[in-house]
C-alpha positions as CSV (number, residue, x, y, z in Angstrom):
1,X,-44.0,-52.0,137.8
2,X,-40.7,-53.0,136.8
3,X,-39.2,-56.7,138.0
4,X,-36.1,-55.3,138.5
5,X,-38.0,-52.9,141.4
6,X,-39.1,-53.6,145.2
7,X,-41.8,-51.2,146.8
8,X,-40.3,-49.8,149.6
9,X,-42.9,-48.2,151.8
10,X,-42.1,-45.7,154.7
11,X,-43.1,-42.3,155.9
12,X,-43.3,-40.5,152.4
13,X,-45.1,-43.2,150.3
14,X,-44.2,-46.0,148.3
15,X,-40.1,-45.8,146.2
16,X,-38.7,-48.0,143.9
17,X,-35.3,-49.0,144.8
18,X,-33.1,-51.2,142.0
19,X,-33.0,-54.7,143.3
20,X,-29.6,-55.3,142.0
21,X,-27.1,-52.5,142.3
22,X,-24.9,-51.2,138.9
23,X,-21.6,-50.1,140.0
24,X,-19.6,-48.0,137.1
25,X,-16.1,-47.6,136.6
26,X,-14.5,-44.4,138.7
27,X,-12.2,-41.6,137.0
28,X,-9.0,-42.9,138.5
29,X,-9.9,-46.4,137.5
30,X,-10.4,-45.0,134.0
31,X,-7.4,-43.4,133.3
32,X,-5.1,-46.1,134.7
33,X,-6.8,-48.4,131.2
34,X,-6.2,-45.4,129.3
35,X,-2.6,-45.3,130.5
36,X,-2.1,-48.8,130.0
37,X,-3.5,-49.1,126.4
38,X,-1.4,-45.9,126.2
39,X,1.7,-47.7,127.2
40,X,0.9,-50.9,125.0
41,X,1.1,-49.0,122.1
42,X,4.0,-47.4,122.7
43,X,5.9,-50.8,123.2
44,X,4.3,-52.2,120.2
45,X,4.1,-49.6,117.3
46,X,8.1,-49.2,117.6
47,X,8.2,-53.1,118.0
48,X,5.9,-53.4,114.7
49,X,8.4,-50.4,112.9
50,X,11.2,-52.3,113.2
51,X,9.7,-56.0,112.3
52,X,8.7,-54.4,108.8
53,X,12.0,-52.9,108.8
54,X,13.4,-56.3,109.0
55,X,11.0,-57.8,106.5
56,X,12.3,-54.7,103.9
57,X,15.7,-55.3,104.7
58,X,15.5,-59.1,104.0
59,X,13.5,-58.5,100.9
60,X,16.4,-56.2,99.9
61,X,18.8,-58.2,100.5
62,X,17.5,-61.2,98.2
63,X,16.9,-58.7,95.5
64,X,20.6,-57.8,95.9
65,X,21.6,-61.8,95.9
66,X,19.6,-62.4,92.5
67,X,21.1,-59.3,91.3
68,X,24.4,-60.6,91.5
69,X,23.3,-64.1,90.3
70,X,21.9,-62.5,87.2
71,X,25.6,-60.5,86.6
72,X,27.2,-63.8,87.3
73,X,24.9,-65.7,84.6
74,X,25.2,-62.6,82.1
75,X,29.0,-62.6,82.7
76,X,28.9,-66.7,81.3
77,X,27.3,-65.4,78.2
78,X,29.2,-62.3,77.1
79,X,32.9,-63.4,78.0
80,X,33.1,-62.1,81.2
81,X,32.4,-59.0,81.2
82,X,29.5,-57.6,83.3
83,X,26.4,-55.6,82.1
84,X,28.2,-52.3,80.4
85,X,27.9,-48.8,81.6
86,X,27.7,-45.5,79.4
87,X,30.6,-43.2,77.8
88,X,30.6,-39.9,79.3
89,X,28.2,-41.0,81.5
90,X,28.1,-39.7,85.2
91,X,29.3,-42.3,88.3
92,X,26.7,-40.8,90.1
93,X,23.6,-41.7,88.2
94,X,24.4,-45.0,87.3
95,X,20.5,-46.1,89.1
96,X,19.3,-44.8,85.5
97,X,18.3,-48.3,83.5
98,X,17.6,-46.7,80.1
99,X,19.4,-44.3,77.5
100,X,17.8,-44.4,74.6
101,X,20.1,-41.9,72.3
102,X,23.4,-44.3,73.4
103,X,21.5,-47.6,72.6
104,X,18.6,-48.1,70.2
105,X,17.8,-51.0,73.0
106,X,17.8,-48.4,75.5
107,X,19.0,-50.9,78.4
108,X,22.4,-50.0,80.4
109,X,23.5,-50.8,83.6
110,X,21.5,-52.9,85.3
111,X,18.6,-52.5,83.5
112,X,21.0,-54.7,80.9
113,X,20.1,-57.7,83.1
114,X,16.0,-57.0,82.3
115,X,16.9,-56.7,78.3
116,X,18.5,-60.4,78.4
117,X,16.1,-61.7,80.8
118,X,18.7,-62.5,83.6
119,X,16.1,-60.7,85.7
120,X,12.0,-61.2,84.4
121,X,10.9,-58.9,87.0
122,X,11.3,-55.3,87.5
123,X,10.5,-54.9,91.2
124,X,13.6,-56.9,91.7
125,X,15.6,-53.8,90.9
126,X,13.9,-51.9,93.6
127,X,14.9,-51.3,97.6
128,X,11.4,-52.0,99.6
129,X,13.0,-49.2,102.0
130,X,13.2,-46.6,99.4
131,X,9.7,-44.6,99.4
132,X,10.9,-41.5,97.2
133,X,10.0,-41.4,93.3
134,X,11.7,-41.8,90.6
135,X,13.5,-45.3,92.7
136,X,9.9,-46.9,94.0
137,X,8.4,-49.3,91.8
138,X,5.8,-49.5,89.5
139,X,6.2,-45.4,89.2
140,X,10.1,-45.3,88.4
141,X,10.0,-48.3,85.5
142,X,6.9,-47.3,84.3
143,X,7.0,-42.9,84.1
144,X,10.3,-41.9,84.8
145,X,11.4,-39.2,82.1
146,X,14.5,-36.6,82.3
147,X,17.3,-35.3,80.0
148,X,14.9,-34.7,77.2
149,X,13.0,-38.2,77.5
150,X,15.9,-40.3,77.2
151,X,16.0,-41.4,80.4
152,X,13.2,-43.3,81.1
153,X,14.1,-46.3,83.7
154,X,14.9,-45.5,87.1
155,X,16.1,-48.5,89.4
156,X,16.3,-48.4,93.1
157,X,20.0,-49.1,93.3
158,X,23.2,-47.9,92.2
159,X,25.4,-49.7,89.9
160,X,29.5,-49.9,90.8
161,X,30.6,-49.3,86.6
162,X,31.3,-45.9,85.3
163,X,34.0,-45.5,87.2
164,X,33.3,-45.7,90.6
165,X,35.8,-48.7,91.9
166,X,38.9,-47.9,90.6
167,X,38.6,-44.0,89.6
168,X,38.7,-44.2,86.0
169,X,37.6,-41.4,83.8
170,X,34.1,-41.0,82.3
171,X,33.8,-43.3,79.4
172,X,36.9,-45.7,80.0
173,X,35.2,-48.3,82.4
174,X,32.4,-49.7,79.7
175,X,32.9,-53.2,80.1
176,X,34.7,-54.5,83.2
177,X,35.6,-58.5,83.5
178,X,34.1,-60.2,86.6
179,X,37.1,-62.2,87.2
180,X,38.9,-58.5,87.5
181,X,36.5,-57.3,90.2
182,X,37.4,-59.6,93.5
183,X,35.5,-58.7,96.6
184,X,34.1,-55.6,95.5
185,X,30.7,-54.7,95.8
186,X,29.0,-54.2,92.2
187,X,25.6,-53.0,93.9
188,X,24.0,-50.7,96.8
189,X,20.9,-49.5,97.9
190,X,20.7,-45.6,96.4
191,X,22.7,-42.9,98.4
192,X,23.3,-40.7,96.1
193,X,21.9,-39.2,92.8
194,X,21.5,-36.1,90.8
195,X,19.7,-33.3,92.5
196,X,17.0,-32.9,89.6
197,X,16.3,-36.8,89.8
198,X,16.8,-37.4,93.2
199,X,14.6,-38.7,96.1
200,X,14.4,-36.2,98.6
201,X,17.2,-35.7,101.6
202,X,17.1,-38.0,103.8
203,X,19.2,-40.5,105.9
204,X,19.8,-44.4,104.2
205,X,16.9,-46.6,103.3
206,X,17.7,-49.0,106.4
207,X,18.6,-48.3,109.6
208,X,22.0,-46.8,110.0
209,X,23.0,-47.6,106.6
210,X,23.1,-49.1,102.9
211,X,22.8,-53.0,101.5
212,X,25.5,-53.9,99.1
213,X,26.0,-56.8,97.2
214,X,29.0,-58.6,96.3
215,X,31.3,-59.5,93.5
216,X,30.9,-63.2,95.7
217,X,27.1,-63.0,95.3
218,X,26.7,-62.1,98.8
219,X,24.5,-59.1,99.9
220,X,24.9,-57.5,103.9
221,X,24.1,-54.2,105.5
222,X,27.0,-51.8,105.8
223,X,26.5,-49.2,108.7
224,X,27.5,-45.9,107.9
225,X,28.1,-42.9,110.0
226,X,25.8,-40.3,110.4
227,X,28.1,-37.7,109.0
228,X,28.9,-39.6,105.7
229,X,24.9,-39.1,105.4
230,X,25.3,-35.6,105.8
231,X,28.1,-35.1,103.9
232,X,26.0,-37.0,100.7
233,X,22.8,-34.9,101.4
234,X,25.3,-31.9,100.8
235,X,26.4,-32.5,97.5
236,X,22.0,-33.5,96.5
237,X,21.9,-29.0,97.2
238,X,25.4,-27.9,95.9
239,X,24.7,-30.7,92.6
240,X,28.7,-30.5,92.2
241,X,28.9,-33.4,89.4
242,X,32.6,-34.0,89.7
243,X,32.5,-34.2,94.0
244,X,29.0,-36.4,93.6
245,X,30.9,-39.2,91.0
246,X,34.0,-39.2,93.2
247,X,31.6,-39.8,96.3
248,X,30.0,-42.1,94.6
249,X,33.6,-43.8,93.7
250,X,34.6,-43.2,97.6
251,X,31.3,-44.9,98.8
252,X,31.9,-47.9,96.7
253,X,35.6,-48.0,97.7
254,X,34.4,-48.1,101.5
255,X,31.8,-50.9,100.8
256,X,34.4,-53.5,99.3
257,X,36.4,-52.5,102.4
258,X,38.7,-49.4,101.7
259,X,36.9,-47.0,104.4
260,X,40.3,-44.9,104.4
261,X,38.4,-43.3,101.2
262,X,35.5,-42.6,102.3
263,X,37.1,-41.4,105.3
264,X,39.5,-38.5,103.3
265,X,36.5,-37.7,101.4
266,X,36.6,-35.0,100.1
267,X,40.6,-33.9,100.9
268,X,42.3,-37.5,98.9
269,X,43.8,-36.5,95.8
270,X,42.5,-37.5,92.4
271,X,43.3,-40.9,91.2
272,X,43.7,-41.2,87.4
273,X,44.7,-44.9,86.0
């Protein structure tokens, strides 16, 4: 007989009876822990979302500062200027790091800065918040291939030369002085690219909006409407070349402070200098 068991004796024979009761846990009692794990995790996932959030966006934004540091120390060695852009080349695809049939090198834009070694590592050139291919890293430096496998570096930001800052025509802004360039902002997380190359639509990489860096060597988030979002996943379907490049002039216009051109966007007449 058990330890854990009296003999209790009367009228029907001898019955075991527990000697310490086990009291279990009712429904109702149940489902109130259920409800309050349930509720934990519902104040904690978002909480957790947005403190990665955070850690992207400050990743992003010292990739931005050494971006600009590395423009500023190739501007001390080449007189000036700042890492060269392509003729005939579009505004809007200025995140492409590698043209091979313009320059034996291959390098332009910013993937100039990886050729000289003002940047040693790739991953620099990539937004932590971007999670579309060809602008992630390792798969955009290492297998990105378009225009008859030409192209074959894509970065995860877009590069202010090619005429985006002060509307010139394809070709005539190759080699722009840094003194010349102010407060602009020379870089941005991507918001814009060719429809055949693009990440897929969506809204900014960061909450609300886009990082840029500065002429300055600064880097800050820029919040951007909703409908300015819109508006640039409308030209990713109608893959209007001419309305992409002047967005992508606009955009850059509104970063260093002139909204008013984002804002007429699409209706402000065509600047030629």
């Amino acid at each position: 007989m058990s330890r854990r068991a009296t003999i209790q004796r009367s009228g029907g024979g001898p019955q075991l009876r527990p000697s310490g009761g086990v009291k279990g846990f009712t429904l109702i009692e149940v489902l109130v822990v259920v409800a309050i794990i349930a509720l934990l995790v519902g104040i904690l996932i978002p909480a957790l979302s947005k403190a990665r959030e955070q850690a992207r966006r400050s990743v992003c934004a010292s990739n931005q500062k050494q971006i600009m540091t590395g423009i500023h120390m190739y501007a001390s060695q080449y007189a000036g200027h700042v890492p060269f852009s392509v003729p005939w080349f579009n505004a809007s695809l200025t995140w492409i790091a590698r043209q091979e049939y313009y320059d034996p090198r291959g390098y332009v834009h910013l993937g100039v800065l990886y050729s000289t070694r003002q940047i040693k590592d790739p991953a620099v050139l990539y937004c932590p918040s971007n999670k579309e291919y060809p602008h992630i890293y390792p798969q955009g430096w290492q297998n990105f291939s378009a225009g008859g496998g030409v192209e074959r570096v894509a970065t995860g930001y877009m590069y202010a030369i090619a005429g985006q800052i002060d509307r010139y025509r394809k070709g005539e802004r190759l080699q722009a002085r840094l003194d010349s360039l102010k407060q602009e902002s020379l870089v941005s997380c991507m918001f814009l690219s060719k429809r055949d190359k693009r990440q897929q639509r969506g809204v900014w990489p960061h909450r609300g909006g886009v990082i840029g860096g500065y002429v300055d060597g600064s880097a800050r988030l820029s919040h951007v409407a909703d409908a300015i979002a819109q508006t640039s996943a409308d030209l990713y379907d109608a893959n209007n070349i001419d309305d992409m490049d002047y967005f992508a002039f606009c955009f850059f216009k509104m970063l260093s402070g002139q909204r008013r051109w984002i804002e007429a966007f699409p209706r402000l007449p065509e600047v030629r200098q």
